[in-house]
C-alpha positions as CSV (number, residue, x, y, z in Angstrom):
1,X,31.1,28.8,-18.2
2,X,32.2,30.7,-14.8
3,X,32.1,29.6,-11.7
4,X,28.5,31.0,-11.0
5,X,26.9,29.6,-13.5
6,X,28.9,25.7,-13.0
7,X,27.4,26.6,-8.9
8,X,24.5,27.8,-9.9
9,X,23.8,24.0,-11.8
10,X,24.8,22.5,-9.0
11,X,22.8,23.8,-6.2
12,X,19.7,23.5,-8.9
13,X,20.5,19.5,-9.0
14,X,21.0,19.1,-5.1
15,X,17.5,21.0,-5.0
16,X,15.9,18.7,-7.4
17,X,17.0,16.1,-5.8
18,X,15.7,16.3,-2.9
19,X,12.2,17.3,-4.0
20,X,12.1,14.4,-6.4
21,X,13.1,12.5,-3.3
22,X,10.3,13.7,-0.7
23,X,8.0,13.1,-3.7
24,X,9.2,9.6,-3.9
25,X,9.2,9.0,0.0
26,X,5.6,10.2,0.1
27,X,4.2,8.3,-3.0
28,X,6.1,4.9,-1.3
29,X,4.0,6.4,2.2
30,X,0.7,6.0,0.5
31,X,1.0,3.0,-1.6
32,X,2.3,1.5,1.9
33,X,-0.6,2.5,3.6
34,X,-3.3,1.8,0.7
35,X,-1.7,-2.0,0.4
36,X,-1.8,-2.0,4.5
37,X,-5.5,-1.5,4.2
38,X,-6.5,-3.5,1.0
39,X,-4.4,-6.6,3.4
40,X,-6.4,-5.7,6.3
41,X,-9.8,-5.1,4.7
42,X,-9.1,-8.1,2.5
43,X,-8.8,-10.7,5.5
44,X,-12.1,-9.2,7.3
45,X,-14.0,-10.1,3.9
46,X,-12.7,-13.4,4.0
47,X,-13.5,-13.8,7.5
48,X,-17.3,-13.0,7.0
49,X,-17.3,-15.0,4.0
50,X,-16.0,-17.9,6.0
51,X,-18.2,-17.1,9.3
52,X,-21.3,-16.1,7.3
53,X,-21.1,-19.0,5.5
54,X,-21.1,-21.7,8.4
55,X,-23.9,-20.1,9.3
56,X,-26.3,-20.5,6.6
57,X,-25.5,-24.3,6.0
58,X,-27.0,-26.9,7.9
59,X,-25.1,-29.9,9.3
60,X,-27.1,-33.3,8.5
61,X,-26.8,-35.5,11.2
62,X,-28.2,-39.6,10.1
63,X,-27.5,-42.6,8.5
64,X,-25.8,-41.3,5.1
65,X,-22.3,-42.7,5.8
């Protein structure tokens, strides 16, 4: 092999390396932001759940206890 081709491998690597890293970087972006609003969507569910539910039961007031 001469030189050119040993450089040539080499830049090709250092190229691929980055782009595999970007790709990486913005994969980990949008599985952060997707688990961001599952955890955000998730607690206003919850909170309906628990708020729509308080309203729909009725609190007996007398001489059970």
């Amino acid at each position: 092999m001469n030189w050119a081709k040993i450089g040539a491998v080499v830049i090709g690597g250092i190229v691929v390396f980055f782009i595999l890293d970007t790709v990486v970087h913005m994969l980990l972006g949008i599985l952060g932001a997707l688990l961001f609003v599952a955890v955000i969507a998730g607690g206003g569910y919850v909170a309906y759940k628990v708020i729509g539910g308080s309203r729909r039961r009725e609190i007996r007031r007398g001489g059970r206890y």
